[in-house]
C-alpha positions as CSV (number, residue, x, y, z in Angstrom):
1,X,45.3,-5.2,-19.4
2,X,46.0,-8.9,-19.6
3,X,43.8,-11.1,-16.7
4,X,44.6,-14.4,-16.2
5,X,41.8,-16.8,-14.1
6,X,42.9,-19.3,-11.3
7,X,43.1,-22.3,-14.3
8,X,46.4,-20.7,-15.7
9,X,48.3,-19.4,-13.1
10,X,47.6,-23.0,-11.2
11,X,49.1,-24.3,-14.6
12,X,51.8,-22.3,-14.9
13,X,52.7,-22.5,-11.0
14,X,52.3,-26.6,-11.3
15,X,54.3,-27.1,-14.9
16,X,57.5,-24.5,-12.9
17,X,57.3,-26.9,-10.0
18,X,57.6,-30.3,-12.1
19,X,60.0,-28.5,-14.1
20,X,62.4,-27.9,-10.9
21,X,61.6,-31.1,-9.4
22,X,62.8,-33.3,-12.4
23,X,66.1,-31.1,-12.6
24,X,67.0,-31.5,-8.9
25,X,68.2,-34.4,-7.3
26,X,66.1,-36.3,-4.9
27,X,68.5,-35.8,-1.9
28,X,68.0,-32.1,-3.2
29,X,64.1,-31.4,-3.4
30,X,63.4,-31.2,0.8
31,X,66.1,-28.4,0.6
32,X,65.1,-26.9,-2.2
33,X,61.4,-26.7,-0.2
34,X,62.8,-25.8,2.9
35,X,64.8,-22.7,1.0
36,X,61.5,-21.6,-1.5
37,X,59.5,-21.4,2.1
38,X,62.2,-19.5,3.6
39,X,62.1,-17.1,0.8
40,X,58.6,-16.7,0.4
41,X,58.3,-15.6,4.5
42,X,61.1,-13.4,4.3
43,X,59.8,-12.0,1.0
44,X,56.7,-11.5,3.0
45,X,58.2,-10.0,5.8
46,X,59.8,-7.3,3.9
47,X,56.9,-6.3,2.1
48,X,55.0,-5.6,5.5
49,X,58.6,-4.4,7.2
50,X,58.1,-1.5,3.5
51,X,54.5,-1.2,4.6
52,X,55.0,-0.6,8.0
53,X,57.7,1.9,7.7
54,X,55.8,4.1,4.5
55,X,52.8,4.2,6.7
56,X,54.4,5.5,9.5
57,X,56.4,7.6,7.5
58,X,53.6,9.2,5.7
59,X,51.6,9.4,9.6
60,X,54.8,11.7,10.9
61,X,54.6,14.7,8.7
C-alpha cells in the first residue's frame, strides 16, 4: 500500500488549484469557488444521508 504524508497531498491539492485558476477567467474564479463548496457539502451530505440509511438498515433486521 502506497502512503502519502500531508507534504504531497498539500502539493498536489495546491498545483490542481493554480492549475484551474490560470485556466478560468477572473470573472469566473468566485463561481467556480462558490460551485467546488457547493459540491463538496452536498458530497458530504450524501455520504452521511448513505451512512445514515445503512445503519439503520442494518439496526432493522
Amino acid at each position: 500500500m502506497i502512503t502519502f504524508d500531508t507534504s504531497q497531498r498539500i502539493s498536489a491539492a495546491s498545483g490542481m488549484v493554480l492549475i484551474v485558476l490560470m485556466q478560468v477567467d477572473g470573472d469566473e474564479v468566485v463561481k467556480t469557488i462558490i460551485l467546488a463548496g457547493i459540491g463538496g457539502v452536498s458530497s458530504y451530505l450524501v455520504t452521511l444521508t448513505v451512512k445514515y440509511l445503512i445503519h439503520f438498515f442494518r439496526r432493522r433486521w
